[in-house]
Structure formats: C-alpha cells, structure tokens
C-alpha positions in Angstrom: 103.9 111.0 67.5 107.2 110.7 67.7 108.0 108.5 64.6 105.2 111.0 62.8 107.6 113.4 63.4 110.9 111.8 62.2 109.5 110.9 59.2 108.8 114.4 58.3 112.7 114.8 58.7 116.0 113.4 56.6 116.6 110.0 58.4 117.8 107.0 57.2 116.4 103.1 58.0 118.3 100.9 58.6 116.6 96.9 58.4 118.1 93.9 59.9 118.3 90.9 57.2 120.4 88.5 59.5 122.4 89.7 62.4 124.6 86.3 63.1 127.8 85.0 63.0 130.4 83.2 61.8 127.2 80.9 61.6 123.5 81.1 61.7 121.3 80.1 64.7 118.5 77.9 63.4 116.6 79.6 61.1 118.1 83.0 61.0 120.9 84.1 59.1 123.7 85.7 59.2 125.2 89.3 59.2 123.4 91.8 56.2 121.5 94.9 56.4 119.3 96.8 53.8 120.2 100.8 54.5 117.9 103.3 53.3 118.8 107.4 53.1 116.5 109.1 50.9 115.7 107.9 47.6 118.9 105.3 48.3 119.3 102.1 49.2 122.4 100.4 50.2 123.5 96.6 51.6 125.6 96.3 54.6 127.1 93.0 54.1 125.4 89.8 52.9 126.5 86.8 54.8 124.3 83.5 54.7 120.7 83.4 54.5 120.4 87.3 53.4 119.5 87.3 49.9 116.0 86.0 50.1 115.6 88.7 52.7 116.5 91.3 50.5 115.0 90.2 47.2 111.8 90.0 49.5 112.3 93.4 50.6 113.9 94.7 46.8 112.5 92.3 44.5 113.9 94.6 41.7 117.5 94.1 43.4 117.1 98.2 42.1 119.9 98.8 45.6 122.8 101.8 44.7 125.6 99.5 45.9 126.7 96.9 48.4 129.1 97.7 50.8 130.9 94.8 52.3 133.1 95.2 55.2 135.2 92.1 55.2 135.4 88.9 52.9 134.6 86.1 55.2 131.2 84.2 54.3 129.1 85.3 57.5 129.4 88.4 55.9 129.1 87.8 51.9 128.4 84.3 50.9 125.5 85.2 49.5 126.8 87.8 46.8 127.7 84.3 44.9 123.9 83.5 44.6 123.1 87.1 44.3 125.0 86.7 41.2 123.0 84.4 39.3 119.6 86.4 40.3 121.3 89.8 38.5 122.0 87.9 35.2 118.8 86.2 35.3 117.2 90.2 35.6 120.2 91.7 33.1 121.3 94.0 36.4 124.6 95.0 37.6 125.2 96.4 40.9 127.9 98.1 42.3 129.8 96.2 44.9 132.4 97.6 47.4 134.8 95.5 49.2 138.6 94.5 50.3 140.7 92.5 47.9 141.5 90.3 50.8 142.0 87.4 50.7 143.0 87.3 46.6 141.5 84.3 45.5 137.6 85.3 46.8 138.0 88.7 45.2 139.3 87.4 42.1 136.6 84.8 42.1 133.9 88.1 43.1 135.6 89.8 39.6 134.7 87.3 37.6 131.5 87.9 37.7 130.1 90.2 34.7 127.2 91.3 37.5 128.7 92.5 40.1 131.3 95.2 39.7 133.9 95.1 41.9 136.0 98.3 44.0 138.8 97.5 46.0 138.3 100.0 49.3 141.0 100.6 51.6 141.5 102.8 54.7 141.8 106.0 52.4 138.8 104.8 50.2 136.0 107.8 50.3 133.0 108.3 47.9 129.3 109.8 47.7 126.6 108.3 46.1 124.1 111.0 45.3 123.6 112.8 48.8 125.3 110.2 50.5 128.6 110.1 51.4 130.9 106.7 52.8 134.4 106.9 54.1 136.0 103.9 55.6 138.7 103.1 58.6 140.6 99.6 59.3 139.8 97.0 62.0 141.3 95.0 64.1 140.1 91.4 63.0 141.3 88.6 61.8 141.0 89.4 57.8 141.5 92.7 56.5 138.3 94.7 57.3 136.6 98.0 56.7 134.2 99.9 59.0 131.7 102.3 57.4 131.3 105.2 58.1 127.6 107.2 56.5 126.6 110.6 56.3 123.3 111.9 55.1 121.5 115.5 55.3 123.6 116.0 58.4 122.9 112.3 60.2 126.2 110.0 60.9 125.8 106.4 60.8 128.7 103.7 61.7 129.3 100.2 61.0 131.7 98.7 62.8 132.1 95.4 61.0 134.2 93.5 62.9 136.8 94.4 65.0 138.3 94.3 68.4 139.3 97.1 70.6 141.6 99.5 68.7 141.8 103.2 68.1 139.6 103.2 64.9 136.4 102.1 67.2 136.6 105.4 69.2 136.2 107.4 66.0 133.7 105.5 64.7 131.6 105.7 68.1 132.4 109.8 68.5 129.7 112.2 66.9 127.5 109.1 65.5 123.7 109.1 66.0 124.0 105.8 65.7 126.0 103.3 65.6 125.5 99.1 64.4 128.0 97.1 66.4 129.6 93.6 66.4 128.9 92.0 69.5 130.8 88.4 68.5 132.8 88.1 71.4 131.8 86.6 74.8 133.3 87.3 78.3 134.6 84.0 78.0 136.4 84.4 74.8 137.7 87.4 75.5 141.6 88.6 75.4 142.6 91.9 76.0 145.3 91.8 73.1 144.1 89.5 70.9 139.9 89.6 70.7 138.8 89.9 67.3 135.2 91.2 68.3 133.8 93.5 70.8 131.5 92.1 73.6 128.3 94.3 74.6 130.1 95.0 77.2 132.9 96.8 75.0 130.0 98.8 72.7 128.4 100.0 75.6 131.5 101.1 77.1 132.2 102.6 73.6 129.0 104.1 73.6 128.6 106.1 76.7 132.3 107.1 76.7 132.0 108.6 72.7 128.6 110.7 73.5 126.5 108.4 70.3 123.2 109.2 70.2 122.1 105.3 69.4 123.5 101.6 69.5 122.3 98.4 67.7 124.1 95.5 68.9 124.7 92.8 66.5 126.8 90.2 65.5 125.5 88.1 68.0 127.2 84.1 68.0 124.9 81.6 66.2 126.0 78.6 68.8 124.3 81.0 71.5 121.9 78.3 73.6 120.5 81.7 74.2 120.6 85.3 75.1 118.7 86.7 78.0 121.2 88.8 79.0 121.5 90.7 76.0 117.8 92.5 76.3 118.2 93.0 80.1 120.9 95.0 79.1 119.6 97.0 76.3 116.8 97.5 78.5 118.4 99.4 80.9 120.7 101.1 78.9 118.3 104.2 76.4 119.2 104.6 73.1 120.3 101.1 72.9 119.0 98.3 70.8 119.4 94.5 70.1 119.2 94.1 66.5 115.8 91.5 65.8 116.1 90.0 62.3 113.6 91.5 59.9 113.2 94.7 62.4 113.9 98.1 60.9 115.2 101.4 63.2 114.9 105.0 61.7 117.8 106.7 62.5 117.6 110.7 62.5 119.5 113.5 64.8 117.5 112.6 67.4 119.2 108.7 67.8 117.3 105.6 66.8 113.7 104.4 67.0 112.3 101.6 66.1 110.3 101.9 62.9 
C-alpha cells in the first residue's frame, strides 16, 4: 500500500547499474546509476560493466544527460563504448563532468557524440523540472557531488570523498542520500581517507536528520560482506545498494521499488 501510494506522488527512482569499485567483483560492475524524476532520466556515473545495463534498461540511449562525478574509470570507462553505440543510433547526449585530469577530458571532447560541460563547484543548472548543483570532494582526483531536486524531493550523491565539510551539506535536508562506502576500517586515516566507511555515512546520516541512505561503492576485492546487511538491517531508512535493484525515493525517504 505503501509503494501504491508513492507512486501516486512526485518521486524519483533511482536503479543501481553496478555499485563497485575501483574494480568489479566477479560479475558485477562497477559504480553507475540510471535516475529517473518525472518524464527524466539521468546517469550517475558509468564505470565498467554499466552500459549494457543501461542500454538494457534504455535501449533508445533516449537519457537527458550523464552526470559524472569524477574521471577515474570505476566511474566512466564505459562512456568510451557508450560512444560508438550513439554514432551507430545518430544520438548525442549531454554529458557533464570535470576537466580533470586534461588528457581524458580532451580525449571525452573528441567525440562528436557526447557533448562535453566542464562543472565545477559553482556549476548549477535545471533540466526541465529538475534542478543539479554541485559541491567539491575530498578524493584523490578532482570530484563533484550532486546534488538533485525535484517537485520538492532532495537527492545527494556523494561520489567519492572522504570526511570534509561538503559531506555535511550534502547529508542535511536530503530524503535520500547514495553514498560511497570504499573505505574499510582498515584503510582508514583520519586525515588522509579518500572514501567514507559505513560507518562514516551512517554517522553522517543520523547526525544530518536524512530521511534515507543507500550505501554504495562497496570494494570489488571484498571476499565478502556480511556485515554490511546486518548493519542496514538495524539501522531504518538505510539501504545496501543490490545491482539491478531500483528505490523510489519521495518525501517520505526510500523504498524499495
């Protein structure tokens, strides 16, 4: 009844293409995500292993834009092979990233398919009804969290990043929020982490009041991961992301859909 009743409401859905990184665990892929608001569609990143998940959801590769938070290839290899399906349609698609490091955006430009925007800290647009603004990262290549609003409904991305002062804001006033989760207790630096651990989001979480958490992001060399679902488990609102799953997000939070 619930999900009935969200549906009848402005949401957005948000599906999980890959949710790994820097590499894949076997037979998964890694970070992307197909964002729906309306009529809209949009791509969150499009690391390895992510376009036959999309073109299997949009065979018609008929998505407003691609948003990409950072140019390392866990989170956009696959915009080169993305490339060749769009001149073998005659499409074009919008595509919104750094223009760090030079030589991969250059090499992005080239393409006569994908049309490249530099974003930066400042960089703010709408698409239709839906509006992005985006805040720097603390990572180890220039990156961009996204911010999304929609009829009211504010969804974050944090690409990657660390611990820094931009996370808070992304966290405060969201109804839901997609995390990186890269980093593991053992990896972890105070000073110098380049990824949050669950630990950190859900810290992040609670303290900012969000209404939802997806947790993603998760290492590729994991033997595995038991403790991430005991977590989520106990914590409401909060959500592993599962490759190919999909999580309406609304006012009310997230549930799965």
């Amino acid at each position: 009844m619930m999900k009935t009743t969200t549906l009848l409401r402005p949401h957005m859905r948000l599906t999980v293409l890959g949710r790994h990184g820097p590499f894949p665990a076997p037979l998964c892929a890694c970070s992307g995500y197909l964002l729906s608001a309306g009529t809209k569609s949009f791509v969150l990143d499009l690391g390895s292993g992510t376009f036959a998940r999309l073109i299997e959801r949009r065979p018609l590769l008929d998505m407003e834009a691609i948003i990409i938070s950072h140019l390392h290839y866990d989170h956009m290899s696959d915009l080169f092979v993305l490339n060749y399906a769009l001149e073998a349609k005659g499409r074009v698609v919008d595509v919104y990233a750094p223009d760090e490091p030079t030589s991969v955006f250059e090499a992005l430009c080239a393409s006569k398919n994908l049309i490249m925007h530099k974003i930066d800290a400042g960089t703010k647009f709408n698409i239709g009804d839906v509006s992005f603004s985006f805040s720097r990262t603390k990572h180890g290549a220039v990156c961009y969290a996204c911010r999304v609003e929609y009829e009211g409904i504010v969804f974050s991305y944090t690409g990657d990043t660390g611990l820094c002062e931009n996370t808070e804001t992304l966290f405060s006033g969201a109804h839901a929020v997609l995390a990186d989760a890269g980093c593991s207790r053992l990896d972890k630096h105070a000073n110098t982490a380049a990824h949050l651990t669950i630990e950190d989001a859900l810290k992040l979480f609670y303290k900012n009041s969000a209404k939802g958490l997806i947790v993603s992001h998760i290492f590729g060399g994991a033997v595995n991961t038991p403790n991430l679902s005991e977590i989520a488990d106990k914590a409401p609102g909060v959500f592993i992301a599962e490759e190919f799953s999909s999580y309406i997000i609304s006012k009310d939070g997230i549930i799965p859909g």
